[in-house]
N, CA, C and O atoms as CSV, one atom per row, in Angstrom:
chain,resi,resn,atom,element,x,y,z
A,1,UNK,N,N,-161.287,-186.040,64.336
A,1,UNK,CA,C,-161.285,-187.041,63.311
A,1,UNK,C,C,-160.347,-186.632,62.195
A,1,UNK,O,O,-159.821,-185.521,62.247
A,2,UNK,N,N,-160.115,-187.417,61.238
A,2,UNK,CA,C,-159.162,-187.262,60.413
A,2,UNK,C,C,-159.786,-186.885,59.167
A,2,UNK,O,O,-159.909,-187.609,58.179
A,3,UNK,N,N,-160.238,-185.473,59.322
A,3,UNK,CA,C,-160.911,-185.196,57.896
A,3,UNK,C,C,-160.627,-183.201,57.869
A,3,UNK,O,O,-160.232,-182.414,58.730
A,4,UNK,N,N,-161.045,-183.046,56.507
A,4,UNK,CA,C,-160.723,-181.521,56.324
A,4,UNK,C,C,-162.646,-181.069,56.817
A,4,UNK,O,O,-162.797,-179.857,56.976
A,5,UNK,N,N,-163.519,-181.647,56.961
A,5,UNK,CA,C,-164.661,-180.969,57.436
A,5,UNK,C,C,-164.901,-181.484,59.208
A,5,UNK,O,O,-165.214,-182.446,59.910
A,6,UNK,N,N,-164.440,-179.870,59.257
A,6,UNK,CA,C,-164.775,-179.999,60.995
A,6,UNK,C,C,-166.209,-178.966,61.741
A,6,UNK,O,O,-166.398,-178.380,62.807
A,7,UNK,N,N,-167.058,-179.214,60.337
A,7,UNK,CA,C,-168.115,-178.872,61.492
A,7,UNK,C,C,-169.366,-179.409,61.030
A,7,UNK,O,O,-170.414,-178.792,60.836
A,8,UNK,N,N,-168.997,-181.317,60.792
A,8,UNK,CA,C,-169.966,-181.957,60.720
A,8,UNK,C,C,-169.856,-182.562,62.019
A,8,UNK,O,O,-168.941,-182.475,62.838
A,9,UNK,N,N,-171.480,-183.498,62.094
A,9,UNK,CA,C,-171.310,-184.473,63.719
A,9,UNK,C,C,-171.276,-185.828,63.059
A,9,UNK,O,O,-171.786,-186.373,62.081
A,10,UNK,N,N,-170.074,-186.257,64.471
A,10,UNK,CA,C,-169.689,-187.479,64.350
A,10,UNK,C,C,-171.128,-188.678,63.946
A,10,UNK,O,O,-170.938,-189.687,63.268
A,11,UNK,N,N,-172.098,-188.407,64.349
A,11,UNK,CA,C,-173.451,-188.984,63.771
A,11,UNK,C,C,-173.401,-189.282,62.210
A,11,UNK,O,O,-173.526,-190.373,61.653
A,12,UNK,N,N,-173.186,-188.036,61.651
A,12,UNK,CA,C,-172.864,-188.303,59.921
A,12,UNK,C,C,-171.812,-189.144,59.517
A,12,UNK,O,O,-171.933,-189.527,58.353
A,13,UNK,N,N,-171.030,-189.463,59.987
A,13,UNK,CA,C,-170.236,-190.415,59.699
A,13,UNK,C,C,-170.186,-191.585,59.256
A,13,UNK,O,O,-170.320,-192.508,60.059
A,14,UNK,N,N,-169.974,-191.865,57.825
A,14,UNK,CA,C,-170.265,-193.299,57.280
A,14,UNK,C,C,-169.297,-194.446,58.085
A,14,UNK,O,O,-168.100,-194.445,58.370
A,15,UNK,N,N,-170.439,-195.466,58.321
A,15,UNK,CA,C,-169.961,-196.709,59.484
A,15,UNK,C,C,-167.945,-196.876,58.316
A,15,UNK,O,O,-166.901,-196.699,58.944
A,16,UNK,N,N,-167.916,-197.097,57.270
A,16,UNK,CA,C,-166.811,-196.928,57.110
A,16,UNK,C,C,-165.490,-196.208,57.137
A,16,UNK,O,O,-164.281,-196.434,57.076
A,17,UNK,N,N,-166.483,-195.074,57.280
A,17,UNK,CA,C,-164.919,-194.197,57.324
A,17,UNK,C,C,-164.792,-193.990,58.999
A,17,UNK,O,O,-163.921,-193.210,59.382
A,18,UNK,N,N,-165.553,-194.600,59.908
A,18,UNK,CA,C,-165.374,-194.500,61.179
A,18,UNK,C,C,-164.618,-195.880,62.056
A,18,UNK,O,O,-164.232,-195.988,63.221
A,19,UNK,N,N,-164.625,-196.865,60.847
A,19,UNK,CA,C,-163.696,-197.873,61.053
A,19,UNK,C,C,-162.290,-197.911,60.263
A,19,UNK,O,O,-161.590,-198.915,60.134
A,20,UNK,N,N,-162.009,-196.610,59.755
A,20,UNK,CA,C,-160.855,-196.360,59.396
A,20,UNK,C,C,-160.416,-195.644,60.675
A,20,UNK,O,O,-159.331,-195.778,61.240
A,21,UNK,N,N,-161.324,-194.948,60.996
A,21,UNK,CA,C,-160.814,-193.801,62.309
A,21,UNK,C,C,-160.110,-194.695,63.406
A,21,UNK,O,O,-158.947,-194.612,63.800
A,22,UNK,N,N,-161.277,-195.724,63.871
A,22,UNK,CA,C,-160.767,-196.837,64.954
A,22,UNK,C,C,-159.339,-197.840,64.956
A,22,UNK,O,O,-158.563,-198.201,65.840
A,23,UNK,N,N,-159.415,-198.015,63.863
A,23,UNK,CA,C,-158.137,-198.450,63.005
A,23,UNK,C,C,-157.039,-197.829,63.281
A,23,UNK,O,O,-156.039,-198.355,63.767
A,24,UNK,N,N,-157.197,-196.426,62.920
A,24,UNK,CA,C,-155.739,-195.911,63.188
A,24,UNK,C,C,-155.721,-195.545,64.572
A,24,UNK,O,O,-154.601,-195.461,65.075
A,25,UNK,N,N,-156.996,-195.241,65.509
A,25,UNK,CA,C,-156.619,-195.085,67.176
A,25,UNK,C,C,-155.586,-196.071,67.586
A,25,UNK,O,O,-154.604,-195.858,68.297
A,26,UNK,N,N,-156.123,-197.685,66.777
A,26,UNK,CA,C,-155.706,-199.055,67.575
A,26,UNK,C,C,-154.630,-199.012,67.401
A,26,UNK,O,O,-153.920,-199.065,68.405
A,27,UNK,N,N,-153.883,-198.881,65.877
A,27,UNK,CA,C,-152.720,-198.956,65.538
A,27,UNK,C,C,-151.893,-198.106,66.179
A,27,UNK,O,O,-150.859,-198.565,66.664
A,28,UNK,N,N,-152.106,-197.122,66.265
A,28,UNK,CA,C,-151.514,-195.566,67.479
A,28,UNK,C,C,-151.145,-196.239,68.714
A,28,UNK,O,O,-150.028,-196.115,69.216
A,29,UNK,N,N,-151.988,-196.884,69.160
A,29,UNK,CA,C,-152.440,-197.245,70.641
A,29,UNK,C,C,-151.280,-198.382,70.645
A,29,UNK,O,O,-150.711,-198.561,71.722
A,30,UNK,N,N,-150.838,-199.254,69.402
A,30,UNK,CA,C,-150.357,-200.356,69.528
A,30,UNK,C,C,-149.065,-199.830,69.383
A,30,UNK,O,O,-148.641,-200.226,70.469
A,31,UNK,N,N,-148.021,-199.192,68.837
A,31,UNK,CA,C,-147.645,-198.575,68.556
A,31,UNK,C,C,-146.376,-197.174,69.984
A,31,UNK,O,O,-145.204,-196.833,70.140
A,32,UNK,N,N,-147.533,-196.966,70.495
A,32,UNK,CA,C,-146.979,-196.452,71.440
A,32,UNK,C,C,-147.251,-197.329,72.997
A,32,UNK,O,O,-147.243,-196.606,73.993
A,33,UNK,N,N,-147.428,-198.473,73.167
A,33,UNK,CA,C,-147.299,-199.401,73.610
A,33,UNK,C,C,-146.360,-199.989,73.892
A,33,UNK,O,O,-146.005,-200.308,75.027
A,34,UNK,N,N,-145.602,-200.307,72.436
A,34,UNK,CA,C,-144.039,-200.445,72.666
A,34,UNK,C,C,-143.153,-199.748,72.687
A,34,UNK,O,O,-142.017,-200.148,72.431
A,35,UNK,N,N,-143.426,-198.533,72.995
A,35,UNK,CA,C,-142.733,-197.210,73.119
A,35,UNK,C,C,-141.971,-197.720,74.852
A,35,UNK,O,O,-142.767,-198.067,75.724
A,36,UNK,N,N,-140.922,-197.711,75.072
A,36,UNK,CA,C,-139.957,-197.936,76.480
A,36,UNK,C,C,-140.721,-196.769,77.257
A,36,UNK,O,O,-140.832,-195.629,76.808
A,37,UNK,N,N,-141.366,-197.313,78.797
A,37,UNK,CA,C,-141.875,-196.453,79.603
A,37,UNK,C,C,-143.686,-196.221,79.800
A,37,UNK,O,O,-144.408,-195.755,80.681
A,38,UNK,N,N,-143.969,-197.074,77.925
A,38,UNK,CA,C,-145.336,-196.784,78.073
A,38,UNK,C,C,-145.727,-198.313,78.357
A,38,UNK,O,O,-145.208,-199.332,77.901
A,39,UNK,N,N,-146.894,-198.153,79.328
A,39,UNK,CA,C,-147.811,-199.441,79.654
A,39,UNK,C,C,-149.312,-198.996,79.663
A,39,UNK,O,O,-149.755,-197.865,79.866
A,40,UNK,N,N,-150.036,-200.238,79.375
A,40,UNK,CA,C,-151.168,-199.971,79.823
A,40,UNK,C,C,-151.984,-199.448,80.975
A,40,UNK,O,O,-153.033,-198.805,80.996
A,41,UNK,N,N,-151.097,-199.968,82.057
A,41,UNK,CA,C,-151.245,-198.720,83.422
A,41,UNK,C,C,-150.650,-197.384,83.420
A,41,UNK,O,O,-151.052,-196.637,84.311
A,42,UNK,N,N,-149.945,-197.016,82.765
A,42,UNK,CA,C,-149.369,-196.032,82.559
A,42,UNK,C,C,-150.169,-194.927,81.450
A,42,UNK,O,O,-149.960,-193.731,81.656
A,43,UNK,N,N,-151.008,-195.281,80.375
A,43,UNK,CA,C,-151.893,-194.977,79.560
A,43,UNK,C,C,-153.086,-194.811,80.476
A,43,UNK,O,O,-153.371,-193.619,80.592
A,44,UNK,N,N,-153.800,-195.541,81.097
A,44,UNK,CA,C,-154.794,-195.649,81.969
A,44,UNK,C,C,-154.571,-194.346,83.103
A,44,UNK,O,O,-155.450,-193.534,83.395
A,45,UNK,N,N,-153.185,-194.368,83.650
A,45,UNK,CA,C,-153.529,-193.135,84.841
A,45,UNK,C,C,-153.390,-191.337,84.049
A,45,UNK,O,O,-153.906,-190.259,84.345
A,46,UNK,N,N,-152.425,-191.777,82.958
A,46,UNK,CA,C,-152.659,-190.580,82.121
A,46,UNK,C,C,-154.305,-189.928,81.953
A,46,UNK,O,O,-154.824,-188.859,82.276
A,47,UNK,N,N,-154.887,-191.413,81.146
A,47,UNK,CA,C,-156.196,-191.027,80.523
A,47,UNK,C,C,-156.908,-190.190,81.883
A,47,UNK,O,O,-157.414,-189.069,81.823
A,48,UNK,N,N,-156.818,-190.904,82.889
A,48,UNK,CA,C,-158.006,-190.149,84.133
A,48,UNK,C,C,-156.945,-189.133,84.656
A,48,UNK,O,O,-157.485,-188.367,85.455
A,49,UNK,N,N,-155.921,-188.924,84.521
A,49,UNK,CA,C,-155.674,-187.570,85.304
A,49,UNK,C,C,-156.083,-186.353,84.207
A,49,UNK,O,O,-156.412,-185.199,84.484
A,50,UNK,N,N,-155.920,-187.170,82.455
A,50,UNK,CA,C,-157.038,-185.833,81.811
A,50,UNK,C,C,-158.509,-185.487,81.920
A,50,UNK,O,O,-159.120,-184.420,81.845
A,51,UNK,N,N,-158.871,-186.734,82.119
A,51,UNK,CA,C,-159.990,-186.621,82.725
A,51,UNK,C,C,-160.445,-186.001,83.699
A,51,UNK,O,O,-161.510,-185.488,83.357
A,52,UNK,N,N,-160.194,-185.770,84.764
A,52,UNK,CA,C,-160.062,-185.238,86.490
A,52,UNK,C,C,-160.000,-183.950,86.123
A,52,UNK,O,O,-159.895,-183.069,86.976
């Protein structure tokens, strides 16, 4: 998360500052989207080969 305290749980997290967090995933997400080469299938087989 985007904060200087890293050894609280994501549980404590005020519903607002966790829709700032989502916010900037989406915008990231949107962002490198139109990046030449990136697709949503292309994001998708990434995500599960980190996964795997």
């Amino acid at each position: 998360m985007f904060t200087d305290q890293h050894t609280g749980q994501l549980a404590e997290v005020p519903a607002a500052r966790m829709r700032t967090v989502v916010d900037a995933w989406a915008d990231r997400t949107e962002a490198l989207m139109r990046e030449p080469g990136w697709s949503r299938s292309t994001s998708s087989k990434t995500a599960a080969r980190r996964s795997a």
